[in-house]
C-alpha positions in Angstrom: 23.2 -2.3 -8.2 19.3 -1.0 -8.1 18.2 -1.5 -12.2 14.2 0.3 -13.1 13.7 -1.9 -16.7 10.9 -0.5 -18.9 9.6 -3.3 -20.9 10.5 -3.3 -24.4 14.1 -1.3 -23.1 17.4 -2.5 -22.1 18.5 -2.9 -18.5 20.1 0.2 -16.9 21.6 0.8 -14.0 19.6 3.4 -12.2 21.6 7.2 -12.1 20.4 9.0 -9.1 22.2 12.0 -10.9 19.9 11.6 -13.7 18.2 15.1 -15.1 14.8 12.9 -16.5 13.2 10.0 -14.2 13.3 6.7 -16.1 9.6 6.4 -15.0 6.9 9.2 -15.8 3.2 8.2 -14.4 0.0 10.1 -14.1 -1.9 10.2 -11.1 -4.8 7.4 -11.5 -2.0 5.2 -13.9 -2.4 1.5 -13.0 1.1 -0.3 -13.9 2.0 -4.1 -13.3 5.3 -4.2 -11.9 7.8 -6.9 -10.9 10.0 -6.8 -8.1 13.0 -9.2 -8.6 16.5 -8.8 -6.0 18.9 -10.5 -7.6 21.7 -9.9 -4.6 22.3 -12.4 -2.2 20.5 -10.6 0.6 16.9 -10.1 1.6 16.1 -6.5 0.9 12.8 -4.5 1.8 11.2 -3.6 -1.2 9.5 0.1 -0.7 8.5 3.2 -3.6 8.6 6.7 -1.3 5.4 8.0 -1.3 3.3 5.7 -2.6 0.8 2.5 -1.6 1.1 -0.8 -3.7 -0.9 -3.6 -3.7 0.4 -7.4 -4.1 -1.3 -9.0 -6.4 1.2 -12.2 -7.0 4.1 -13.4 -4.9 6.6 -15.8 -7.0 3.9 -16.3 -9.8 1.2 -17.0 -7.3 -2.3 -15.1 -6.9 -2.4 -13.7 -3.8 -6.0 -12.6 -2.3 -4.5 -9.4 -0.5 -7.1 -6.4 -0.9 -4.8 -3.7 0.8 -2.7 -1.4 0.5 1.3 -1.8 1.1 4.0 0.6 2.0 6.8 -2.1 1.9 7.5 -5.7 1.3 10.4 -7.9 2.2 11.9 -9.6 -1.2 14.0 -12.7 -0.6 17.2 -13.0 -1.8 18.4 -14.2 -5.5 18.8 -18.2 -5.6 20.8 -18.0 -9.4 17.7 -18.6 -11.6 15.8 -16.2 -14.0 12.3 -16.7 -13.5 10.1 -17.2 -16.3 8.0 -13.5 -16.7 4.8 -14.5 -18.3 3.7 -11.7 -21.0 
């Protein structure tokens, strides 16, 4: 099951029949997103379209000035990970 969660809304499954996109951004929007798989496989983590830099990985500063088109996000191990606000 594939979940986009806007802060401050509940969880939803994501409807790829949807008429409205559960994200609307502008083009020079910055946003601060985190990427959590919660299935018990390693899954490749990509938005169509568009770059992303990596600025943490599992709470950790990374020093990482590029560009990404994908990243590889290990599977769930049963916890919930403290998000700091």
């Amino acid at each position: 099951m594939f979940m986009i969660t806007v802060d401050g809304q509940p969880p939803a499954p994501f409807d790829p029949h949807a008429i409205q996109p559960n994200i609307t951004v502008h083009q020079g929007d910055v946003e601060d997103w985190i990427i959590e798989n919660r299935s018990r496989e390693s899954h490749a983590f990509h938005i169509h379209q568009i770059h992303f830099m990596l600025t943490k990985w599992g709470g950790v500063p990374v020093d990482e000035p590029f560009l990404r088109d994908a990243i590889d996000v290990p599977y769930w191990e049963g916890r919930v990970r403290d998000i700091p606000g």
